[in-house]
C-alpha positions in Angstrom: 14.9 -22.0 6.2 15.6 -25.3 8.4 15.4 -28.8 7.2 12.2 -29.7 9.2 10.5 -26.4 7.8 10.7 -27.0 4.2 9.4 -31.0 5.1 6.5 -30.0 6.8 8.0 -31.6 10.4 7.7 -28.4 11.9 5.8 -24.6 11.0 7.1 -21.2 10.6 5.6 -18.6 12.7 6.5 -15.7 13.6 10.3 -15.5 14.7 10.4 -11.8 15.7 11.9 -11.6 19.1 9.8 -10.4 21.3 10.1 -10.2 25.0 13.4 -12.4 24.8 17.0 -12.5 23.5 18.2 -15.4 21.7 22.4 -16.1 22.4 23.0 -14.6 18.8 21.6 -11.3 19.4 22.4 -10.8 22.9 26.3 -12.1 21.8 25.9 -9.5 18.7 24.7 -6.1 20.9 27.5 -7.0 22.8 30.2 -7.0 20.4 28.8 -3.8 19.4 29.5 -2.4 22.8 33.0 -4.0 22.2 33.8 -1.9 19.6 32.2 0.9 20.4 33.4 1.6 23.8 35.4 -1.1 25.5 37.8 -1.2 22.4 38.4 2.4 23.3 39.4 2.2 26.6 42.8 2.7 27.9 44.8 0.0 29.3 44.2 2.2 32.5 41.3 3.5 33.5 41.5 7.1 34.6 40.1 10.6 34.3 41.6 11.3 31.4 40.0 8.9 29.4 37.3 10.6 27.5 34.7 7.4 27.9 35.6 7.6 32.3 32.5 10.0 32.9 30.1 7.6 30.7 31.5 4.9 32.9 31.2 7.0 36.3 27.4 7.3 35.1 26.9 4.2 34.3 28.2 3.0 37.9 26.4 5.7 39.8 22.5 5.3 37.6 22.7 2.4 36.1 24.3 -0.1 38.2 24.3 1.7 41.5 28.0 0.8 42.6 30.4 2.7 45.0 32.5 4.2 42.5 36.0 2.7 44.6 34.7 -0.8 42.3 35.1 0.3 39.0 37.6 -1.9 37.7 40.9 0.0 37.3 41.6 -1.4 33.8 39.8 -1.7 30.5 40.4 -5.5 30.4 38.6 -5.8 34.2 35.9 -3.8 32.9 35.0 -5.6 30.2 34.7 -8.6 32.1 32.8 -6.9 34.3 30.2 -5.8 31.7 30.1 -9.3 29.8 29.4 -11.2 32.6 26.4 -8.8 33.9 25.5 -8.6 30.0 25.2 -12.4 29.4 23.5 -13.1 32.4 20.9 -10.6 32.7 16.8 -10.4 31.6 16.2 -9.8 28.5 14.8 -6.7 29.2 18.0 -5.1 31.5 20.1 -6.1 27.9 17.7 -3.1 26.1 17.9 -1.0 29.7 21.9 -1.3 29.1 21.4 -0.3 25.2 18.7 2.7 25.9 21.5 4.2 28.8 24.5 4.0 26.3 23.2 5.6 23.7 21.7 8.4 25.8 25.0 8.9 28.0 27.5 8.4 24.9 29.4 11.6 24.8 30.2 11.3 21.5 29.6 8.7 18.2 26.0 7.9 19.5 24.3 8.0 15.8 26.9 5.5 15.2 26.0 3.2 17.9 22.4 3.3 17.0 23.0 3.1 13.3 25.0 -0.3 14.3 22.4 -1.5 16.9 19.4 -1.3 14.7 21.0 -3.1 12.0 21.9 -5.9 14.5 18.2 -5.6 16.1 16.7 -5.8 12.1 19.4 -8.8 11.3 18.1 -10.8 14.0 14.4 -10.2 14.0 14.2 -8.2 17.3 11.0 -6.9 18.1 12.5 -3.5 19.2 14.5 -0.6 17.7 16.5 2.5 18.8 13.9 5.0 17.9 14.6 8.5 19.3 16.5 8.2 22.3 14.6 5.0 23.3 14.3 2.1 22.9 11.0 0.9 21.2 8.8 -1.9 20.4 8.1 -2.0 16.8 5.7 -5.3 17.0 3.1 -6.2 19.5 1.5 -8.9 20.6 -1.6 -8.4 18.6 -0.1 -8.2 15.7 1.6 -11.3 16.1 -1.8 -13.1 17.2 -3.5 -11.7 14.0 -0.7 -13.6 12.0 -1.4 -16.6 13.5 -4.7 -16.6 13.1 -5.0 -15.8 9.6 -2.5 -19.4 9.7 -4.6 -21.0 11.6 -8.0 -20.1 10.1 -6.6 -21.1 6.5 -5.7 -24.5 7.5 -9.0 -25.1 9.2 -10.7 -23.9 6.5 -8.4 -25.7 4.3 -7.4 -23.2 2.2 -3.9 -24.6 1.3 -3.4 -21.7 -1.4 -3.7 -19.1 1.0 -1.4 -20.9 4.0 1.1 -21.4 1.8 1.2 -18.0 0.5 1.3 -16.9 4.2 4.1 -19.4 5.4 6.0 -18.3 2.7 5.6 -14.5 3.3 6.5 -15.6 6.8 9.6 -17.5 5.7 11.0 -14.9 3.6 10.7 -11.6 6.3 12.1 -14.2 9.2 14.9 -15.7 7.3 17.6 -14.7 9.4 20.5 -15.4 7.0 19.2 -13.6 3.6 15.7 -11.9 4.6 13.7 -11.6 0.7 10.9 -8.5 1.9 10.5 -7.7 -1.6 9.1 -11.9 -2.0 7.5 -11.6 1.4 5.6 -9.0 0.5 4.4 -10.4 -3.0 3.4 -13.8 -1.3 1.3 -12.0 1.3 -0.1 -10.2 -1.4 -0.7 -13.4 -3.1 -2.6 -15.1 -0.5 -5.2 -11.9 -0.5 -5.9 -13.0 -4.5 -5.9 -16.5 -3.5 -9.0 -16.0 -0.8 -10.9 -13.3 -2.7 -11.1 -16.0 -6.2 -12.3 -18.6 -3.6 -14.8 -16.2 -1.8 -16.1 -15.1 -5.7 -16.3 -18.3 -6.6 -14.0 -17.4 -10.1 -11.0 -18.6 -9.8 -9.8 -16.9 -13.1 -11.1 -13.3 -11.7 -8.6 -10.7 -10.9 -8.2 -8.5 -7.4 -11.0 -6.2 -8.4 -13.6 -8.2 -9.9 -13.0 -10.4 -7.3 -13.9 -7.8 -4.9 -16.4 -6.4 -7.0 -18.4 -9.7 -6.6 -17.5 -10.4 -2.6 -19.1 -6.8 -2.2 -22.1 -8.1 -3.3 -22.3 -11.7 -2.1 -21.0 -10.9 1.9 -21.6 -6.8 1.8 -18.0 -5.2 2.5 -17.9 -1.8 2.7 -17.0 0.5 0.0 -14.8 2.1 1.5 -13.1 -0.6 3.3 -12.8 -2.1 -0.5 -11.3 1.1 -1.7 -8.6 0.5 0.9 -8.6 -3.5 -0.2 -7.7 -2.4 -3.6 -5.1 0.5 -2.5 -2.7 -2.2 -0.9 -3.4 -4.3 -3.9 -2.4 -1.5 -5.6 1.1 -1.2 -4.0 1.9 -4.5 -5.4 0.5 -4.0 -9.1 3.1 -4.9 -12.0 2.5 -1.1 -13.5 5.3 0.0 -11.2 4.8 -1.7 -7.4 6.3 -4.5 -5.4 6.1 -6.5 -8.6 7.5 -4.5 -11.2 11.6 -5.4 -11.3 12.7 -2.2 -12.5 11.5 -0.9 -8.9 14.2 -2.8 -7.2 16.7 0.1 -6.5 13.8 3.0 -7.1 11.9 1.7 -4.4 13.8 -0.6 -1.9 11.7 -2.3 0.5 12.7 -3.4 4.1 11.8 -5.0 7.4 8.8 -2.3 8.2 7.6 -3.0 4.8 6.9 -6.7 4.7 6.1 -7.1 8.5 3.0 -4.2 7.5 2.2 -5.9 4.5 1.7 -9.3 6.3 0.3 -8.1 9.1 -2.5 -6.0 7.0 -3.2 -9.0 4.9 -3.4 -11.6 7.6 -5.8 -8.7 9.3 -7.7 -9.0 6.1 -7.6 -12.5 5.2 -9.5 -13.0 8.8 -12.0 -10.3 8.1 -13.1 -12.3 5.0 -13.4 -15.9 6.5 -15.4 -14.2 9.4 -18.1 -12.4 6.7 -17.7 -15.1 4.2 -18.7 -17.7 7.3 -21.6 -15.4 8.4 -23.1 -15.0 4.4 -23.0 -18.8 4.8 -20.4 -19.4 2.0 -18.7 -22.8 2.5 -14.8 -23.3 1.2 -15.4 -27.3 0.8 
């Protein structure tokens, strides 16, 4: 985490690239593609070289060159290819990605094994799913996020921000990503609201919920499902529970759901709470 984030000077919120490429990742894809393919190029390009129809393809569908300007060596090509690759959209860098792996002749699971690692490292909103490329976060899932930061601060609920911010912090920390503390902190910011809401701030999850159900009239079964993420985390054997370190790894998909279904349900309690005229003054 930066300087100015841990100060206060400036807020964490979401980091996951979407609908852009930051230098790191585009300059990290790329030295994929290095090792993957340019690396095993021949000084000399020619039709013996087992990666020359991949390259013929790529001319002919992708870039949509005569084929007399392929450049005759592997050096030329590269240059070629990194100068197209660092200048291009954002979008063209994933076109390039979805075309290699499908045209690969051979070592493709390898590629994408090593792209989505990259993709994960850096927080890209996209993976190699299949044979395409996909996005894995949308907008709306990033707004609900933000909201459930923004309401909590209006509502001054520092508890619950914090918890949230620091959920954040941990899944976007692009040096030594914590999901296993991610998703115990957004987990943490759903007990935080539901004692406020109860108005018992020693009351666990459930009795917590027990007493919201009757004060703003939730939904039994949308308590049920309350109390079945809760249950993911419980210290009998969850999230929480050390010995499930190497049983149960966590990763990315994990914490991003787990933040994104409490932030969805941290929201859906300030709305009711708000409409059953409870104040959190």
């Amino acid at each position: 985490m930066k300087f100015s984030d841990r100060v206060g000077i400036t807020k964490i919120k979401t980091e996951l690239q979407i609908e852009l490429i930051d230098d790191v990742l585009r300059t990290r894809i790329y030295n994929i593609i290095i090792l993957l393919l340019i690396n095993k190029l021949g000084y000399y390009i020619d039709e013996s070289d087992s990666f020359y129809r991949l390259i013929k393809l790529m001319w002919h569908y992708f870039f949509k060159l005569d084929f007399d300007t392929i450049p005759p060596t592997g050096d030329s090509f590269n240059s070629y290819l990194k100068k197209y690759f660092m200048e291009c959209e954002w979008y063209e860098v994933y076109n390039l990605l979805e075309f290699l792996y499908q045209e690969l002749p051979d070592s493709n699971e390898e590629f994408k094994k090593y792209i989505n690692n990259v993709l994960e490292e850096e927080l890209s909103g996209y993976r190699i799913i299949g044979k395409e490329v996909t996005q894995i976060t949308d907008k709306k899932e990033i707004k609900e996020i933000e909201e459930a930061l923004l309401k909590s601060e209006e509502k001054k609920l520092n508890a619950v921000y914090k918890h949230l911010d620091s959920a954040i912090s941990k899944l976007s920390d692009k040096e030594k990503p914590d999901y296993r503390n991610s998703i115990k902190e957004s987990i943490s910011a759903i007990e935080s609201i539901s004692k406020i809401i109860s108005g018992n701030p020693k009351a666990g999850f459930g009795e917590a919920l027990e007493i919201i159900e009757k004060n703003i009239g939730i939904h039994k079964a949308l308590k049920k499902g309350f109390l079945a993420i809760y249950g993911y985390s419980s210290d009998s054997g969850g999230i929480r529970h050390a010995m499930t370190d190497e049983l149960n790894p966590v990763n990315f998909e994990d914490a991003k759901f787990m933040l994104i279904a409490c932030s969805a349900l941290i929201n859906y309690l300030i709305v009711k709470a708000d409409k059953s005229g409870i104040s959190f003054k």
